[in-house]
C-alpha positions, 0 to 999 in steps of 0.5 A, spaced: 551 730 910 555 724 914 553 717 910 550 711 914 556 708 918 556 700 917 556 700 925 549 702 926 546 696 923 546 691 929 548 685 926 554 687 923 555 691 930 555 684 933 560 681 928 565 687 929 565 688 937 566 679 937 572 680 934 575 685 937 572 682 943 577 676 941 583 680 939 583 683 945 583 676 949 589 674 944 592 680 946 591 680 954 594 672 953 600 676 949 602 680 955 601 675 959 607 671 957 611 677 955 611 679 963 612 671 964 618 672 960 620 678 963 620 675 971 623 669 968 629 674 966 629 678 971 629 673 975 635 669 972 640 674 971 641 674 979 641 681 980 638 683 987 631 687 985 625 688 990 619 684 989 617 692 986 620 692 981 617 686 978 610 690 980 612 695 976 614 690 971 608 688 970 605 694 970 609 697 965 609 692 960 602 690 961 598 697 961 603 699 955 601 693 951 593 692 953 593 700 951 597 699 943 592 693 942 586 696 944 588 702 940 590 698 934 583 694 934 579 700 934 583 701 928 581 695 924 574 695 928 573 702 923 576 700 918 575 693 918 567 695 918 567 701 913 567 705 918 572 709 916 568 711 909 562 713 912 566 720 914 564 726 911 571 729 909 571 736 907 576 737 903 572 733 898 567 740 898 574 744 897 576 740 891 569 741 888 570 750 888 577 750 888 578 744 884 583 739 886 590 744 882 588 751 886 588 747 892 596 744 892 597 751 890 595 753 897 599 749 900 
């Protein structure tokens, strides 16, 4: 049976989606400036490039670095919380009829 997952107390639910909350926040003023960084280059290298390509820039750049840092958010979230201890493993169960010996040689 699955043990009580520190995230369903809400206090400590609060707590953790705040500084996830605040992560994100840093992250979205992160890509901000990256994408900045990017026109300015863009920009500055003279090249002739149509102003959709600056969309697409921005896109890019955003949208990959918004989906890695709310990924890697939710793995501190998780981790961070105690979530990840909370998950029952079934390979735990295996070892105890198998034992730890039998099951390296399956594999």
């Amino acid at each position: 049976m699955a043990r009580k997952s520190p995230l369903d107390d809400p206090e400590k639910a609060a707590f953790a989606w705040a500084r996830y909350k605040k992560l994100m926040r840093a992250m979205l003023g992160v890509t901000i400036l990256t994408v900045l960084i990017a026109w300015a280059a863009i920009a500055w290298s003279e090249l002739p490039v149509s102003p959709h390509f600056f969309i697409a820039v921005a896109l890019g750049i955003g949208f990959t670095m918004m989906l890695a840092s709310a990924l890697m958010g939710l793995i501190f979230l998780s981790n961070g919380t105690g979530h990840d201890e909370s998950i029952h493993d079934s390979r735990e169960d295996a070892d105890r009829w198998y034992g730890s010996d039998k099951r390296e040689s399956k594999d």
